[in-house]
C-alpha positions in Angstrom: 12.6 -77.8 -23.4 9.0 -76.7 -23.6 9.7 -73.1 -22.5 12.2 -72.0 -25.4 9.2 -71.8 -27.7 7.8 -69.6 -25.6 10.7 -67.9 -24.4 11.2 -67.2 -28.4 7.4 -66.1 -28.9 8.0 -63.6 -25.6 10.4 -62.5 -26.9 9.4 -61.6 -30.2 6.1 -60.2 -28.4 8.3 -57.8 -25.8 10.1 -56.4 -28.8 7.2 -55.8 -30.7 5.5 -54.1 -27.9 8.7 -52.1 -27.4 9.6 -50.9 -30.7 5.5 -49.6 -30.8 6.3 -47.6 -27.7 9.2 -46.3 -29.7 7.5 -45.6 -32.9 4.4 -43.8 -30.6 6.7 -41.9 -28.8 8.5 -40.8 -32.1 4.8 -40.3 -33.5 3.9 -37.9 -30.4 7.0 -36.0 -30.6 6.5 -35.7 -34.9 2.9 -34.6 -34.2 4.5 -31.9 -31.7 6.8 -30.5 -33.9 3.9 -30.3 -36.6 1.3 -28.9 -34.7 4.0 -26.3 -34.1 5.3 -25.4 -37.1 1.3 -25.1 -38.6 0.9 -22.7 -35.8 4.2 -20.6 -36.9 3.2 -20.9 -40.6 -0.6 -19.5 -39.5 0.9 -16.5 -37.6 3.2 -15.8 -40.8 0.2 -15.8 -43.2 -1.8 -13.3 -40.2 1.7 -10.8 -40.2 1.7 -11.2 -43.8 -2.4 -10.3 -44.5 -1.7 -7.7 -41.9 1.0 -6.3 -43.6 -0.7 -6.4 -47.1 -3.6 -4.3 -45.5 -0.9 -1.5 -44.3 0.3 -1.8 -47.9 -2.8 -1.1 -49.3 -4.0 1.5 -46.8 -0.7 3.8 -47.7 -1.3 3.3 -51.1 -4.3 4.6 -51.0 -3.4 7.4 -48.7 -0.9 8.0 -51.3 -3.1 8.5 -54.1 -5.4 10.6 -52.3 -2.7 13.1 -51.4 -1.0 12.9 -54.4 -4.2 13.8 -56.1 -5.5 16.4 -54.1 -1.4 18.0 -54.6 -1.8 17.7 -58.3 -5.1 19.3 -58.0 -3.9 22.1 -56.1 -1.0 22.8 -58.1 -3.1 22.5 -61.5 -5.2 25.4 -59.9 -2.1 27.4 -59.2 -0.9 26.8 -62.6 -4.6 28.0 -63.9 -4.1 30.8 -62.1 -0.8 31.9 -63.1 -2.1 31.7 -66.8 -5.2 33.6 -66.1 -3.3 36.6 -64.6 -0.2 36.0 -67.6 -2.7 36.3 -69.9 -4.8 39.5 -68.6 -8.1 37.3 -67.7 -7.4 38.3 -64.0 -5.0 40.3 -61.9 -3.1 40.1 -58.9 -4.4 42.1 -56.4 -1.8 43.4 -54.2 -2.2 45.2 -51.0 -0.2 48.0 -50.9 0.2 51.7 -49.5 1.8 54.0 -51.7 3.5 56.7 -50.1 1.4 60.5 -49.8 4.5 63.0 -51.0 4.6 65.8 -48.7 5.0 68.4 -51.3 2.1 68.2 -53.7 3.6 68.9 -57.4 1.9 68.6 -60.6 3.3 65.5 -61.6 2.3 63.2 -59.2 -0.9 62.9 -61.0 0.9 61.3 -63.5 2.6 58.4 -60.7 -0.9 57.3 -59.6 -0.9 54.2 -62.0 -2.0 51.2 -59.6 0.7 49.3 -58.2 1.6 46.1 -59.6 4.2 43.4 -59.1 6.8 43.0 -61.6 7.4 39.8 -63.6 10.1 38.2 -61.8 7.9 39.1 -58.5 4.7 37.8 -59.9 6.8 34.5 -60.7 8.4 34.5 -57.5 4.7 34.7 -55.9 3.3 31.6 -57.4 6.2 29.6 -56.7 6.0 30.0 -53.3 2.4 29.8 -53.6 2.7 26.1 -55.0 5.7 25.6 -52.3 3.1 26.6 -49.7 0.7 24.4 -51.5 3.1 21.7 -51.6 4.3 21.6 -48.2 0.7 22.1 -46.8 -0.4 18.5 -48.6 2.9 16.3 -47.6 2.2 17.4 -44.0 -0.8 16.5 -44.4 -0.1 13.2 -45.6 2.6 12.5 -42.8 0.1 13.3 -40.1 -2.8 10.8 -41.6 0.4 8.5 -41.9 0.9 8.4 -38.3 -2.4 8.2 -37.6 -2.7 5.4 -39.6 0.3 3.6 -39.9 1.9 4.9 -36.1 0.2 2.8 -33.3 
């Protein structure tokens, strides 16, 4: 009859000491999972600094080239005004053709030779096409180098 005190007190003692195996077992595997997950957050926060640099780096490509488009463009625009309004000229490189037969009247022709308006127009658009083109390829190279690696 002594032992069932003890039996009961053993008892109580082995399932104490079992259920804190349990619980540091479930701790262990808990801490696991958490020590995990703070690693995957960390590497999210890295991506996502990393990817806010990139961000920032093509917007200020962005404005650099857009600036330095705008630029040229003004100055095509300046120039087209200057030459509308007579300030400066268009200087075209041309060879007019010698007549064979020299007649009194082709003193008269020897005016210099100038574009006409439509062509004059025609030649600053494309200039600011050229223009244009010239700076977006510009910006998609230092894009690639950038952005590409």
């Amino acid at each position: 009859m002594l032992w069932r005190p003890y039996a009961f007190v053993v008892a109580m003692i082995v399932a104490l000491v079992l259920s804190l195996v349990f619980l540091n077992s479930r701790y262990k595997t808990v801490k696991q999972n958490y020590q995990t997950l703070k690693q995957k957050y960390h590497e999210q926060i890295e991506a996502l600094e990393l990817q806010q640099q990139k961000i920032e780096a093509l917007r200020q490509l962005d404005i650099k080239h857009t600036e330095e488009l705008n630029n040229a463009k003004a100055e095509i625009d300046k120039l087209n005004d200057a030459v509308r309004a007579g300030v400066k000229r268009l200087h075209v490189n041309a060879v007019c053709p010698i007549p064979k037969t020299a007649t009194t009247q082709s003193r008269h022709n020897e005016a210099t030779p100038q574009l006409s308006k439509a062509a004059r127009e025609d030649y600053f658009r494309l200039r600011a096409m050229i223009a244009e083109n010239e700076k977006q390829t510009e910006y998609l190279q230092q894009y690639i180098k950038t952005q590409c690696y």
